[in-house]
C-alpha positions in Angstrom: -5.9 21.7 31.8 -6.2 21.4 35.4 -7.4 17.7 35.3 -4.5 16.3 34.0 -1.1 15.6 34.5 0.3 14.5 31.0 -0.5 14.5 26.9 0.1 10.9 25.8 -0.4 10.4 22.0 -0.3 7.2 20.3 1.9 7.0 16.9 -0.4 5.2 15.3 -2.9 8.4 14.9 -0.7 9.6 12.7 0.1 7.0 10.3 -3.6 5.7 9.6 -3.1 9.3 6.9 -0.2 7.7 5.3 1.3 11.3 5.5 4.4 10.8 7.8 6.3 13.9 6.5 3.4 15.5 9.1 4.4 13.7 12.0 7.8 15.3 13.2 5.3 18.9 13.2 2.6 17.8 15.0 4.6 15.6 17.6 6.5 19.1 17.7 3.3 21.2 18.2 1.9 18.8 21.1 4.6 18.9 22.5 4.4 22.4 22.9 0.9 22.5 24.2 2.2 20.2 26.8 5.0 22.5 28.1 2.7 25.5 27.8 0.7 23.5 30.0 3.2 22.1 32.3 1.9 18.3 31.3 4.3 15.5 31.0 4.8 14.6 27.1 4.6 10.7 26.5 4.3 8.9 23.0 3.3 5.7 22.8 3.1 3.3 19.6 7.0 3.4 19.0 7.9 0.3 16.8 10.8 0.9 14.8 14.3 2.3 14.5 13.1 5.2 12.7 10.9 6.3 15.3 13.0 6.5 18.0 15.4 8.8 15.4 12.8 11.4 15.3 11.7 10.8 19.0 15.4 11.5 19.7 15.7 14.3 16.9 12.4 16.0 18.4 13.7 15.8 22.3 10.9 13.6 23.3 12.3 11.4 25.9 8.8 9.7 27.3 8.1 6.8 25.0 6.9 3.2 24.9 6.4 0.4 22.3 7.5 -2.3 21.0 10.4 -1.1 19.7 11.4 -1.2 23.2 9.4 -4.8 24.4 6.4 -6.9 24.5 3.9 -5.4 27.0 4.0 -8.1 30.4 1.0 -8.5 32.9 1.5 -6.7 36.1 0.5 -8.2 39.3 -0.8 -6.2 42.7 0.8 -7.7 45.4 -0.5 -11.5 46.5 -1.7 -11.8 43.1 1.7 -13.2 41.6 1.3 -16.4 44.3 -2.0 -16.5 43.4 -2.0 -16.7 40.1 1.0 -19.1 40.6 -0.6 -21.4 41.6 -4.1 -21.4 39.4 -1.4 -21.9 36.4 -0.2 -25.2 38.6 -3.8 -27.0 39.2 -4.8 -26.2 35.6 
């Protein structure tokens, strides 16, 4: 895979199935593809206690969701003052 630099799946693939017993496998066989491959491993989609047990129980470390916060805008520099100031006038 000499295009990319990291295998990011999203949780929520896996639970449209309703078959969660299948997760912990396949999170454990992408994982595996991705250090065969020298990829970074990230999983996104984490909402819930439970899945950061079996993120922790699998030794996946790259994660993101809600579990851990609301996503938040990011501004390019000058945009914050910008944008600052648009909320003002309005």
């Amino acid at each position: 895979m000499p295009y990319v630099s990291e295998l990011k799946l999203a949780m929520q693939n896996f639970r449209h199935d309703n078959n969660a017993d299948a997760i912990p496998k396949a999170l454990h066989d992408w994982r595996q593809i991705s250090a065969d491959n020298g990829l970074r491993f990230v999983i996104e989609g984490v909402e819930t206690q439970a899945d950061q047990q079996m993120l922790d129980d699998l030794n996946i470390g790259l994660r993101q969701g809600y579990y851990y916060g609301k996503p938040h805008l990011l501004f390019y520099r000058g945009e914050l003052n910008r944008t600052s100031r648009i909320e003002k006038n309005a």
